[in-house]
ZAZANU-864860 format. One line per field, with one value per residue (C-alpha): residue in one letter; x, y, z. Coordinates in steps of 0.25 Angstrom, whole numbers, always signed. Layout:
<pts>
res = a|...
x = X|...
y = Y|...
z = Z|...
</pts>
This chain:
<pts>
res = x|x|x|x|x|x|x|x|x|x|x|x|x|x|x|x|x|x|x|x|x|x|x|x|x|x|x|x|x|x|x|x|x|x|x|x|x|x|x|x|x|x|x|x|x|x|x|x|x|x|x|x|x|x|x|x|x|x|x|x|x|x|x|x|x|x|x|x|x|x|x|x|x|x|x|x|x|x|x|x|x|x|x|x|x|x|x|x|x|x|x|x|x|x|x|x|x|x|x|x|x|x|x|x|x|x|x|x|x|x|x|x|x|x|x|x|x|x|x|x|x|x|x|x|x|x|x|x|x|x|x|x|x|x|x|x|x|x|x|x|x|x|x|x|x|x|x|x|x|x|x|x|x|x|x|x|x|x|x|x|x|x|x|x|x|x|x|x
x = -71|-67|-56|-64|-72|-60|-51|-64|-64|-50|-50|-62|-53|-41|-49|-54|-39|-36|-41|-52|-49|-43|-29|-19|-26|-28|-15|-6|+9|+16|+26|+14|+16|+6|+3|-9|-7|-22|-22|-34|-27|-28|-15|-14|-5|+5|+13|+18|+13|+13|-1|-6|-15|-25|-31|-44|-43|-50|-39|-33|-18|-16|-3|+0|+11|+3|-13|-18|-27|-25|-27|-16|-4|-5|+8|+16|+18|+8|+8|-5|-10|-20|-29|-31|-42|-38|-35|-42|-45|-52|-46|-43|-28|-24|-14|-4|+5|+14|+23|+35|+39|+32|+40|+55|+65|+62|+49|+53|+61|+55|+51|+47|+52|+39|+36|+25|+28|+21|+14|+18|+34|+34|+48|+47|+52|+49|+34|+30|+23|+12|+14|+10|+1|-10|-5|-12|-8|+7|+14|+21|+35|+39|+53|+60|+72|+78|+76|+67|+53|+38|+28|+16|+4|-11|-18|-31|-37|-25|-10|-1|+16|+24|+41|+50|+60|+71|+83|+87
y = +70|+56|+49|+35|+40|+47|+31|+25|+34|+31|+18|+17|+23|+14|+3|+8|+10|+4|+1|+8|+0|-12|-8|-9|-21|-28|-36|-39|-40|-52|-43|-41|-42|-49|-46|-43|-28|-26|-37|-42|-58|-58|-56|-42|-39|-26|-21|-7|-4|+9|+14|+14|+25|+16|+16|+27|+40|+36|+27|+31|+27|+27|+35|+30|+38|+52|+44|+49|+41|+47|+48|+37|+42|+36|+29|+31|+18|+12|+2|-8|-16|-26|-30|-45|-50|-55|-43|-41|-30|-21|-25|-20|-12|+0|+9|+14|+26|+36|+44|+46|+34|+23|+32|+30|+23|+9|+8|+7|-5|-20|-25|-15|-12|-19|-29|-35|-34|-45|-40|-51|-52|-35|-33|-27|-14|-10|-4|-2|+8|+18|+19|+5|+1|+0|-9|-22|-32|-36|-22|-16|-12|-2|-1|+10|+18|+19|+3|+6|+1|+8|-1|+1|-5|-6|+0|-6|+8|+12|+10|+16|+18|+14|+16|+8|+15|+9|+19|+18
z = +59|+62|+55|+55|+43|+36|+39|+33|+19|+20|+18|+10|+2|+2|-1|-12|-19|-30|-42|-48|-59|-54|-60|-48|-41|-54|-56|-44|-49|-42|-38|-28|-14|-3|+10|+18|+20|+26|+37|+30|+31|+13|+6|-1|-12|-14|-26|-34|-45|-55|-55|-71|-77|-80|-65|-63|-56|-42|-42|-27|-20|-7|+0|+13|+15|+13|+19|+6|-5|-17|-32|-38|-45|-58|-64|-49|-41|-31|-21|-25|-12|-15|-5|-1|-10|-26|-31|-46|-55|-44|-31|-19|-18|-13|-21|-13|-18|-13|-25|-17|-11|-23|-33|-25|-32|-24|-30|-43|-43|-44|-35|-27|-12|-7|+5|+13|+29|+36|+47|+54|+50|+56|+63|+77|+74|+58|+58|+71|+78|+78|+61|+59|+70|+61|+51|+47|+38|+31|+29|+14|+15|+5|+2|+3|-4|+10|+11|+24|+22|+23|+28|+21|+29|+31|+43|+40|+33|+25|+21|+29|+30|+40|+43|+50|+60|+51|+46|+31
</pts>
């Protein structure tokens, strides 16, 4: 079987994240973060958020850490990325959640540990190689309790992780 029809289910899929309701895309806080993530040249917007009851069950998150898309976990933090058009009750975002590390103490503080990486302001060193040659767009950086950040990025298909060669 060729991956070229499994990578297109895939990202069917992620683009069809969010809100079957409209609930996580439906009011961006302005704690809320721009960059263009997708490399698309429209600004995208990120925030956390708790993910309430209230969304329907078809609802899916995407883990990049595990390449999984599942079910959301309802009342656990998310990542909510917005993609580059106004974002209204029924845009386009893509949950993004992962229990251990969203759940860490970091993460519960205000603000939380997370920063645009300009694509064009990457140091030499941090985030190169074969992980991250993919990347498109401005880049996430997700703190961390170590103080070493991840960079969450955009392949074009999907959201993927990346970690610098730094030592806590």
């Amino acid at each position: 079987m060729s991956i070229v029809p499994v990578m297109a289910l895939v990202t069917v899929l992620l683009a069809a994240v969010g809100p079957a309701h409209g609930r996580p895309c439906a009011e961006v806080p302005v704690a809320a973060q721009s960059g263009d993530f997708d490399g698309d040249g429209r600004p995208d917007r990120v925030w956390k958020q708790r993910v309430g009851k209230d969304l329907g069950g078809r609802v899916r998150a995407y883990d990049p850490w595990r390449g999984q898309l599942r079910a959301v976990e309802q009342g656990r933090p998310a990542l909510v990325v917005a993609w580059g058009r106004p974002v209204v009750a029924g845009g386009a975002c893509t949950l993004i959640q992962n229990r251990r590390f969203l759940s860490t103490p970091i993460w519960d503080e205000a603000p939380p540990p997370l920063a645009v990486l300009p694509r064009s302001a990457l140091p030499e060193s941090a985030f190169k190689g074969v992980q991250s040659r993919r990347w498109r767009g401005d880049g996430i950086l997700l703190g961390t309790e170590a103080g070493i950040d991840i960079l969450l990025y955009w392949d074009g298909r999907r959201f993927r992780i990346a970690y610098s060669g730094e030592q806590p």
